[in-house]
Each structure stands twice: as structure tokens, then as C-alpha cells.
C-alpha positions as CSV (number, residue, x, y, z in Angstrom):
1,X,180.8,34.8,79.1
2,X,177.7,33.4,77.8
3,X,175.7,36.5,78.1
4,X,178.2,37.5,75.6
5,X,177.2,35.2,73.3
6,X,173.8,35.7,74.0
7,X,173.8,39.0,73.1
8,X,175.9,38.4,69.9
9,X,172.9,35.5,69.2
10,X,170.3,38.1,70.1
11,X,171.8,40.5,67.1
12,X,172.1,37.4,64.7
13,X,168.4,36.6,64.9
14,X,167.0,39.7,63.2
15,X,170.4,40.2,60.7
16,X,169.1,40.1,57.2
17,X,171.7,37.6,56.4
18,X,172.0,35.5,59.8
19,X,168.1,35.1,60.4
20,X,167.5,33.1,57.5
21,X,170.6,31.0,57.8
22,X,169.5,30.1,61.0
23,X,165.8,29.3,60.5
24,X,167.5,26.8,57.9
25,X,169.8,25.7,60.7
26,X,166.6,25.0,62.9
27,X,164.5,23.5,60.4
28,X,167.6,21.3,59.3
29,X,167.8,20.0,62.8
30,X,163.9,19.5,63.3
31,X,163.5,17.8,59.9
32,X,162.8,14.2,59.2
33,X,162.4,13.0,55.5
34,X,165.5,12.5,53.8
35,X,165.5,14.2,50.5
36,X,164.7,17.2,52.5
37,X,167.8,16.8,54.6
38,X,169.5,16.9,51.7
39,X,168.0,20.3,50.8
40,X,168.1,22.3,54.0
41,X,171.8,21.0,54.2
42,X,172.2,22.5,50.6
43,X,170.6,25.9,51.8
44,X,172.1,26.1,55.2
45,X,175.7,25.6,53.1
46,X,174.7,28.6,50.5
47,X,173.6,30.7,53.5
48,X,176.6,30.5,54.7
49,X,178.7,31.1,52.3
50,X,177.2,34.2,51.3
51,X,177.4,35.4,55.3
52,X,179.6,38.2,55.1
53,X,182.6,37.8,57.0
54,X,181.5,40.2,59.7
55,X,178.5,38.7,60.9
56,X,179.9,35.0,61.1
57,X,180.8,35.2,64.9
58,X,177.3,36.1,65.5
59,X,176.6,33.1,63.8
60,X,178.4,30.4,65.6
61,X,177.1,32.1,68.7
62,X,173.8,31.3,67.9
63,X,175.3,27.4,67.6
64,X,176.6,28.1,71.0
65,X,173.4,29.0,72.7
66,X,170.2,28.5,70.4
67,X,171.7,25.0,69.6
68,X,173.1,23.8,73.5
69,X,171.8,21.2,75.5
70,X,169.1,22.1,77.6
71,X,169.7,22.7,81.0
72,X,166.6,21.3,82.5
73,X,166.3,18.7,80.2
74,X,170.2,17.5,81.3
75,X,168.9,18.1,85.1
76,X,166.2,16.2,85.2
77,X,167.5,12.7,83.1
78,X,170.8,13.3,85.2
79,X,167.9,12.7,88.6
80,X,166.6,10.0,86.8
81,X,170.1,8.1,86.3
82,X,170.9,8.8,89.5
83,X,167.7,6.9,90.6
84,X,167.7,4.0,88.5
85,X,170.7,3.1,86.7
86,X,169.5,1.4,83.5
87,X,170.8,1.4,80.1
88,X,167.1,3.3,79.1
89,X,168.4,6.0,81.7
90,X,171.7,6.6,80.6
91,X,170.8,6.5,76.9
92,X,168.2,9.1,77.8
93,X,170.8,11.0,79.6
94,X,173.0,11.0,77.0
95,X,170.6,12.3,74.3
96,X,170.0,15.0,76.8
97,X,173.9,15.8,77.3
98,X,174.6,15.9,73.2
99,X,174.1,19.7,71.9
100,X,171.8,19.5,69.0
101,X,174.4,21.2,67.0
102,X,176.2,18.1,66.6
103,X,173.2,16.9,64.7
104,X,173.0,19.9,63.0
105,X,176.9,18.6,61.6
106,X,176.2,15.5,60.6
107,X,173.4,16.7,58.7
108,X,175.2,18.9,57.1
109,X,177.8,16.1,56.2
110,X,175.3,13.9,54.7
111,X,175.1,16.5,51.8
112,X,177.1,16.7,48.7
113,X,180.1,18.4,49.4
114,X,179.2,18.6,53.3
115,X,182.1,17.8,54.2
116,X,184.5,20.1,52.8
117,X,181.9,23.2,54.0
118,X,182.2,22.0,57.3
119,X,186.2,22.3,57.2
120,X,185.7,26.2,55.8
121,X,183.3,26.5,58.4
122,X,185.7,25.3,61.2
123,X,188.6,27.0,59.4
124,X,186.6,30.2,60.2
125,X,185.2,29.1,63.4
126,X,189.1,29.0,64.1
127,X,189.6,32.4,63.5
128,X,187.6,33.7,65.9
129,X,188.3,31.8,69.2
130,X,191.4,33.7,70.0
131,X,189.4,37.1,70.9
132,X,185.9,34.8,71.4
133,X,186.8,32.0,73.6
134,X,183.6,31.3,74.6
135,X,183.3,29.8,71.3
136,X,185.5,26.2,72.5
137,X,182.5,24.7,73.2
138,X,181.0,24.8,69.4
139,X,184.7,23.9,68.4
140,X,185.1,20.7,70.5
141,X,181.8,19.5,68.8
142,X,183.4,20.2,65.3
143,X,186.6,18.5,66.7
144,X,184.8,15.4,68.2
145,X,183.0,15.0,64.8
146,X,185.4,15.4,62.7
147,X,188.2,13.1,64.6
148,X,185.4,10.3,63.5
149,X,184.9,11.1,60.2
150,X,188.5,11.6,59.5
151,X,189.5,8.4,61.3
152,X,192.7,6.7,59.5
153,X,190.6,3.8,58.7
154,X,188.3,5.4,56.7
155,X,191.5,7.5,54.8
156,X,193.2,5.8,51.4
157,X,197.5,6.2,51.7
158,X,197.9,7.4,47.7
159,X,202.0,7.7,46.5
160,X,202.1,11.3,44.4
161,X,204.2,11.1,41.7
162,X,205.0,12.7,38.5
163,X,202.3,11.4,36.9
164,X,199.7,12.4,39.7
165,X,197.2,15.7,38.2
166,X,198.1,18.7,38.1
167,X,196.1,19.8,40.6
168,X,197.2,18.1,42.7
169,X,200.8,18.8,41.8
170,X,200.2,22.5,42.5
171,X,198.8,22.1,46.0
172,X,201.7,19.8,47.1
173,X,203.9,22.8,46.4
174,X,201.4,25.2,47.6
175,X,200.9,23.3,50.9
176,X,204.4,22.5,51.6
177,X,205.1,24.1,55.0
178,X,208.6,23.0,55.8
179,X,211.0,23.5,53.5
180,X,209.6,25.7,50.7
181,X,209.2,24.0,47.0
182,X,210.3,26.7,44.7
183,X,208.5,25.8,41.6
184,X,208.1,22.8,39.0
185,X,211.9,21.8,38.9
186,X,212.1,21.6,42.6
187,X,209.0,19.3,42.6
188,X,210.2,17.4,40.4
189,X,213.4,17.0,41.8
190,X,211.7,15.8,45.3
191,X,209.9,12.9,43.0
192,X,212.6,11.2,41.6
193,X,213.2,7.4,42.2
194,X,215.0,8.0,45.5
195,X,212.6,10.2,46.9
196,X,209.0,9.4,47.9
197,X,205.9,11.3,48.4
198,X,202.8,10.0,50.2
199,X,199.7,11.8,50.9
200,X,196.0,10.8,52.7
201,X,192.9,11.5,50.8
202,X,189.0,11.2,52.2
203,X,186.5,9.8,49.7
204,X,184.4,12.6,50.6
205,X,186.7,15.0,49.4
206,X,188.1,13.8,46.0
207,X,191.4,12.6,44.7
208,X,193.0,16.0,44.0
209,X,192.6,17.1,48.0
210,X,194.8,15.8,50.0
211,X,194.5,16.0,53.6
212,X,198.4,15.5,54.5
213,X,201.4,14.3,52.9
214,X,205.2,13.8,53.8
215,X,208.1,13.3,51.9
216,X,211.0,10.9,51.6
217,X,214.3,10.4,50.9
218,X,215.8,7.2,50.0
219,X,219.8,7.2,51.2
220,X,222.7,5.4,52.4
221,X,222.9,7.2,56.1
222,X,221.3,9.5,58.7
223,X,221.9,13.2,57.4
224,X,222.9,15.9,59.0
225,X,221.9,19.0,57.2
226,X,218.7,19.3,54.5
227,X,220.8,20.5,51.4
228,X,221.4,17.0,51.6
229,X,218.4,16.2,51.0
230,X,216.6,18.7,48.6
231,X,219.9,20.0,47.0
232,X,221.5,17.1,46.1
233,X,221.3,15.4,42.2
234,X,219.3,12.8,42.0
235,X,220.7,9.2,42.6
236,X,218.2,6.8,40.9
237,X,220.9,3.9,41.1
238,X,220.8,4.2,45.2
239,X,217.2,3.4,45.0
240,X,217.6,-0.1,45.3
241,X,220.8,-0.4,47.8
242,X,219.4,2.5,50.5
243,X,219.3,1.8,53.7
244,X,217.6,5.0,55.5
245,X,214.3,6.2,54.5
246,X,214.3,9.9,55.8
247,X,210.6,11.7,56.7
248,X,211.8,15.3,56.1
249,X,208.4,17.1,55.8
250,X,205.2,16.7,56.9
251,X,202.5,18.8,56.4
252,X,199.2,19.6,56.7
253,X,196.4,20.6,53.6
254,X,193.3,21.0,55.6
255,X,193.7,23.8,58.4
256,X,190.0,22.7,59.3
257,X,191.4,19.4,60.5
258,X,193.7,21.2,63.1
259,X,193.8,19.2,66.2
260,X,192.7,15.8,64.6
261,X,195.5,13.4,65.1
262,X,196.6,12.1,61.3
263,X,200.6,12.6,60.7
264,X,201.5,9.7,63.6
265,X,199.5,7.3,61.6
266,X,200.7,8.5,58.0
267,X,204.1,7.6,59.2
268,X,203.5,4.2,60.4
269,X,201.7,3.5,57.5
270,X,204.2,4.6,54.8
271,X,207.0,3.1,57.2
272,X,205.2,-0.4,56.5
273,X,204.6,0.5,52.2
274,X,208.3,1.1,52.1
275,X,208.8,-1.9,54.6
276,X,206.8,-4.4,51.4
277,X,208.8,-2.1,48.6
278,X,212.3,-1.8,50.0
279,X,213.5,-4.8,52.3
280,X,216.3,-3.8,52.5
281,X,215.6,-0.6,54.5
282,X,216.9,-1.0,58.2
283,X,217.2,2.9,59.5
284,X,213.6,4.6,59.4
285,X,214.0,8.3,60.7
286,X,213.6,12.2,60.1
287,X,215.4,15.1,59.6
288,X,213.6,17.7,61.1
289,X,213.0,21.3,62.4
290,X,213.4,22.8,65.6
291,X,210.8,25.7,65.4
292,X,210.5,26.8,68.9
293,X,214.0,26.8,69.7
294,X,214.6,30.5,69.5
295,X,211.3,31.1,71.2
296,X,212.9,29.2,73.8
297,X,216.4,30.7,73.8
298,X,214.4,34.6,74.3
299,X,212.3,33.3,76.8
300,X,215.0,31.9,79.1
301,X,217.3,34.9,78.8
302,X,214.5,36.9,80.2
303,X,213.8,34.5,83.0
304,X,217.6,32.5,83.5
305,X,218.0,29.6,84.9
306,X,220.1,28.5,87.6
307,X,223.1,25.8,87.9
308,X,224.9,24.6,84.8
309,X,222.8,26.2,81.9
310,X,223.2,29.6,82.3
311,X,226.6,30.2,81.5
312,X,226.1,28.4,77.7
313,X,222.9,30.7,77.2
314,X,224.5,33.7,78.2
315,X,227.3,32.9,75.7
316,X,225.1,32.1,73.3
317,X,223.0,35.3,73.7
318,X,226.1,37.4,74.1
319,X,227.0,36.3,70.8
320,X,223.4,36.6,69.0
321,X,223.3,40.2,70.6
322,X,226.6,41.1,68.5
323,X,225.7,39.3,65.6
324,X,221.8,40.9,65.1
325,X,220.5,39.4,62.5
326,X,222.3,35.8,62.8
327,X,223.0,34.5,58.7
328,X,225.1,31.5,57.4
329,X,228.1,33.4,57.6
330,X,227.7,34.1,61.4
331,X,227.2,30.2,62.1
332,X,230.4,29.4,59.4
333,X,232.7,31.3,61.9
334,X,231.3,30.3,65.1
335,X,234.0,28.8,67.8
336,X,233.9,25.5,68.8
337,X,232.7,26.0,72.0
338,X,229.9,28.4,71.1
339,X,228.8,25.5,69.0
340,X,229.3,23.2,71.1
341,X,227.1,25.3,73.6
342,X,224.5,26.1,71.0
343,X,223.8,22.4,70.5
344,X,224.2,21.6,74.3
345,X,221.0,24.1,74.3
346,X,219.3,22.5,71.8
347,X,219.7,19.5,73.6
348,X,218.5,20.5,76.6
349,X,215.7,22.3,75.0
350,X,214.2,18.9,73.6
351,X,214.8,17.2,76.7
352,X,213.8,18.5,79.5
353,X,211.2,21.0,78.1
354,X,208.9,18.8,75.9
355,X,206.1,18.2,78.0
356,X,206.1,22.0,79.1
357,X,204.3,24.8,77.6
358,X,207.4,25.8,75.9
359,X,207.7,22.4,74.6
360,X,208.7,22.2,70.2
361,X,205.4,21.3,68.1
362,X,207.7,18.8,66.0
363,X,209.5,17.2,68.6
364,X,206.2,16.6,70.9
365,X,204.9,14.9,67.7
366,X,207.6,12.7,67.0
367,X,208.5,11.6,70.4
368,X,204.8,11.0,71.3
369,X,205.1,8.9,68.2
370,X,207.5,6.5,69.6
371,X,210.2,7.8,68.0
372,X,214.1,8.6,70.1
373,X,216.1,11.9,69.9
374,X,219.2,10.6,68.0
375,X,220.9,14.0,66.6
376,X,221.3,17.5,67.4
377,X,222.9,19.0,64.0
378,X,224.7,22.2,63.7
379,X,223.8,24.7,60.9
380,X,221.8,22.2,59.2
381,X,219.0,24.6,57.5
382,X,220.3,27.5,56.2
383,X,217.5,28.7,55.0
384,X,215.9,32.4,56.1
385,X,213.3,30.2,58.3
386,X,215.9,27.9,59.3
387,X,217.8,30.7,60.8
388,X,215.2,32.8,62.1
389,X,213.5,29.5,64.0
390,X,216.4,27.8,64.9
391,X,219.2,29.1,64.7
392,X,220.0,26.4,62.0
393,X,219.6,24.0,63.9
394,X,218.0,20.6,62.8
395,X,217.7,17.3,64.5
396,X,217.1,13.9,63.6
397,X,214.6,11.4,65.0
398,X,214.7,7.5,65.1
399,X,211.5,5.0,64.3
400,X,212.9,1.6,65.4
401,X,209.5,-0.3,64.5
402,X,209.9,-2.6,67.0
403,X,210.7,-0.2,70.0
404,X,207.7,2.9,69.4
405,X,205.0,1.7,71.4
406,X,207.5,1.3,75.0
407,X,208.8,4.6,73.6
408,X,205.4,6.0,72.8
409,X,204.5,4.8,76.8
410,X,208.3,6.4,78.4
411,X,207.0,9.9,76.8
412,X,203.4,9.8,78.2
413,X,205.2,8.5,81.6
414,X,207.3,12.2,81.6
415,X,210.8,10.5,79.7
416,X,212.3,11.6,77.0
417,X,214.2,8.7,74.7
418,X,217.7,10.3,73.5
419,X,220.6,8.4,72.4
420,X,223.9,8.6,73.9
421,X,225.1,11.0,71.6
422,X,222.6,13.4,73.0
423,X,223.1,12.3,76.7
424,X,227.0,13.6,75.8
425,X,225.6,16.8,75.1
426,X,223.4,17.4,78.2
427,X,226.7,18.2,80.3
428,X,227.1,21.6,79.2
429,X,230.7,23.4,79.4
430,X,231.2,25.6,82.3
């Protein structure tokens, strides 16, 4: 593996493009005056951009090797810890240990509009680990930088309204990963005075880029299905009497951020803003997708379980198989026990497989929030992704304030927190 990525490094060093970029990189690293910090940084950023595509895995394999820790280096202050343990030791150690690349980052970051290169950069660096794995060692560096700098302490919770800029109107509807906002109308519709949308924003990266936002509706009682929710006419009169703030998307602007932790604490926070604006809330929860569930449904046909389960999938499936392309229609006619089986699934699903590799993205998130399973809903999102992902199926999760740390500690202990509504639906028909 690394003599892969020695070879690619050995290629990048006499590229036209690459070798330049890289003596930047080195001089970047080496250099110790300031202002020209702030220079290289500006260079090494322009190099890179103008790297053709191509030639950018060579690149970041030259940050895996030419920019590692040393080996000997690491040997011998490792030999010197391990003879006299003293905070000189250990500090020398751990300069040893760090890979000057991560120095080569925050150098980077110092620089006007550092920041948001380093996201393209990791964006791309992204890209490439699923055929160049070797490269998780330059991503866990990115990773462990970035999880500081984008710490939610340093992030500002803004409310986007109306009245927000236009530019930042359009990403909201162009970043929108959930449930699709179909143009101005529908935005608009999802900002009225019973609905809420809250987004994070990094000083670093200016008002109109917003890191991740969810939306909320304001309403009298847990829904069940989403056209509730984006369909419905606006109700500006319920603003002040609602009872159940619903979190019904969430979704991420800056795919260069993957893996650092920021929806868990944008929920807590707009759970207490709402908390100050509305006290009359008492029922904080979601409405959400179940996007692995037909994954899930594919995967256990091909390997079936044993005991009580497998006659409800094979019903299920039986019926899928007949029905090819499952629509709205399909669902509308469906028996009472095949829905009744189909949620039973669903159930199950969430359950017992969310600490798995087959566990659901959104329902690991939520219940490693804190939150409880309340509600598996039947035909809830109709929509072509609904269907395909889900069979329709939506669920709802509860935030009880009080209760998500002891239910943020039952999910890393294994358990998954379900109401009894759910518990009813873990005895499946036989």
C-alpha cells in the first residue's frame, strides 16, 4: 500500500503542474515570517486549483508520504519516553508523532479564504479514497482539523427567513436533501409563521454559506405522513397555540465537513431558541425518513432469517415481486395485514439492526441523539424517493429534553429506546 503511493508521489514530483504545487507546499511548511505564510498559503491554494483533476491523487499522495511523520524520528523520542517519562519527553514525542501536513493545514487556514479551499480540497480528497484507500491517513488529518475548527462553539445558530439574501435563499433550496423544494413558492411556503428554518454559519466562511440547516414545523400533534407538513396551507393563527415543533429535514451544505459531528448540536440548540420563543411547546420531535429500509428488506431476502420474521418478509417480498415497481396506488390497496407486516419490518429494522452495518444513517443519528423511536407510519412519503427508499415508510422520533442524555447512554450501551407503540409491533403475525 504505501509503495503505491510512493510511486504515485514519485510521478507527482517531476509533473509540470504537481512539482511546483509541492515545492510551495514544502516551503509553506518550512517558512517562518508571517506575511509570507500568508503568501505561500495564497500560492499553494492557486496551484491547486489549477491542478487538473487527473493529477490530484498524485497530489495528496505526496501529503501521504513526503509530508508523514518520520519514522526514526517517532523511534527514537518513543525510546526516550520510555526512559524518562517527563512532560519534555512526551511533548517531544508528540511533535514527532504529528505529520507535518497538519501544519501544512493550518497554514493554509490562516489565509484568506483558507478555509473554504481546504473543504474543496477534502471534498476531492473524498473522491478518491474509495479506489485509493491508502489515502485515510491524509483524511483523518483533514478530519481531526477540521472537527476543531468547526467546533459548535465557534458556529453562530442564524433563523433564515424571507427576508434572508438571495443567495442564500437559492442554496437552501439547492442543498435541501430530504424532501425536494421545488422552486420559490415552495420555499416560501416552508417560511411562513408556523414553520422555522435554522441554519449554522462559520465566520470564516461568510453569511451566505451555511454549513447546515433544518426545518420546522410548528403544529398541534405528532404527524404521520409529510404532505402534512410541506402540503398543507399555511396556518399563521396556530403559531402561537402549537404544541409540537417537528425537525423534518436536516441537511448538510458542506460535503467537505462529512464526518464532523454538527446536526446533534443544531437540534439541541434550536430545541432551546424555540424553548425562549414558544413556551408553550411541550412535544419536540421529527418526522423522518427511513432510507436504508429497502436496502435492508433486499438484503435479508437474500440471506433470511430464522424464527418469527421470515414469514412477514416473505409476504412482503412476495408482494413487492408482483407489484415491480411499488407506487402510491400499490400501498392505497395494500391488506391490512401486509401493512401491518410491512411496518412490523420497519420496526424490527430500527430496532434490532441500528448498531449493525446495516444500521439506517437517520435513525443511528437521532437515537445517538438521545432521542426514542415513537412511530412507525405507513405510506407516509409518497414521493418517488419516498417509495424507492422506503417503501413509504416514515417514522417519527421523540426529544424529551429532560430524558436524552440516559437515552443518548442506553444507545451507546447496545438499547434501542422505543415506545410501546413500537414494542406492539415487534410481535410480528405468523
Amino acid at each position: 500500500m504505501l509503495q503505491k503511493l510512493r510511486n504515485l508521489a514519485t510521478r507527482s514530483r517531476s509533473h509540470r503542474a504537481l512539482a511546483p504545487l509541492l515545492r510551495a507546499c514544502h516551503q509553506l511548511v518550512s517558512e517562518r515570517g508571517q506575511a509570507s505564510v500568508y503568501a505561500l498559503s495564497q500560492e499553494v491554494m492557486t496551484l491547486y486549483r489549477e491542478l487538473p483533476p487527473t493529477e490530484r491523487v498524485a497530489f495528496f499522495a505526496a501529503l501521504a508520504t513526503d509530508f508523514a511523520p518520520r519514522p526514526q524520528e517517532v523511534l527514537a523520542s518513543a525510546m526516550q519516553f520510555s526512559r524518562a517519562q517527563t512532560a519534555d519527553t512526551l511533548a517531544a514525542l508528540t511533535r514527532a508523532v504529528e505529520p507535518p501536513r497538519q501544519e501544512l493545514l493550518r497554514r493554509i487556514n490562516r489565509a484568506p479564504g483558507g478555509t473554504a479551499a481546504l473543504l474543496a480540497m477534502r471534498c476531492d480528497l473524498l473522491g478518491l479514497i474509495a479506489e485509493q484507500p491508502e489515502l485515510r491517513a491524509v483524511d483523518a488529518d483533514f478530519l481531526h482539523l477540521l472537527a476543531s475548527w468547526f467546533n459548535p462553539g465557534f458556529l453562530r445558530l442564524e433563523t433564515v427567513n424571507w427576508q434572508s439574501s438571495a443567495a442564500l435563499l437559492e442554496k437552501i433550496i439547492r442543498h435541501e436533501a430530504v424532501h425536494e423544494i421545488t422552486g420559490w413558492d415552495d420555499l416560501r411556503r416552508r417560511l411562513q409563521p408556523d414553520r422555522r428554518c435554522y441554519a449554522f454559519f462559520h465566520p470564516q466562511l461568510g453569511d451566505d454559506e451555511p454549513l447546515i440547516f433544518v426545518e420546522v414545523a410548528l403544529v398541534e400533534e405528532i404527524p404521520a405522513t409529510i404532505a402534512q407538513l410541506i402540503d398543507a396551507p399555511a396556518a399563521a393563527a396556530l403559531t402561537g397555540s402549537a404544541r409540537t415543533a417537528v425537525f423534518y429535514s436536516i441537511s448538510n451544505c458542506q460535503p467537505g465537513l462529512r464526518g464532523v459531528s454538527l446536526g446533534n448540536f443544531l437540534i439541541k440548540k434550536v430545541a432551546d431558541h424555540l424553548c425562549a420563543e414558544l413556551p408553550q411547546l411541550r412535544t419536540f420531535c421529527t418526522l423522518s425518513p427511513v432510507p436504508g429500509f429497502t436496502r435492508w428488506l433486499g438484503e435479508a431476502t437474500a440471506h433470511p432469517p430464522q424464527g418469527a420474521w421470515r414469514p412477514p418478509l416473505e409476504r412482503v417480498q412476495t408482494w413487492r415481486q408482483s407489484q415491480g415497481t411499488v407506487g402510491s396506488a400499490a400501498l392505497a390497496a395494500l391488506s391490512d395485514d401486509l401493512r401491518n407486516d410491512l411496518c412490523a419490518l420497519c420496526a424490527h429494522y430500527l430496532v434490532a439492526h441500528s448498531h449493525g452495518p446495516q444500521a439506517d444513517p437517520v435513525a443511528r443519528f437521532h437515537l445517538d441523539n438521545g432521542a426514542r423511536l415513537e412511530r412507525v407510519n405507513f405510506a407516509a412519503d409518497l414521493s418517488r424517493k419516498g417509495l424507492k427508499q422506503s417503501l413509504g415508510m416514515m417514522v417519527n422520533y421523540l426529544y424529551d429534553l429532560d430524558s436524552v442524555e440516559r437515552r443518548h447512554q442506553q444507545f451507546i450501551d447496545g438499547e434501542v429506546s422505543h415506545a410501546m407503540a413500537v414494542r406492539r409491533q415487534l410481535r410480528p403475525a405468523a
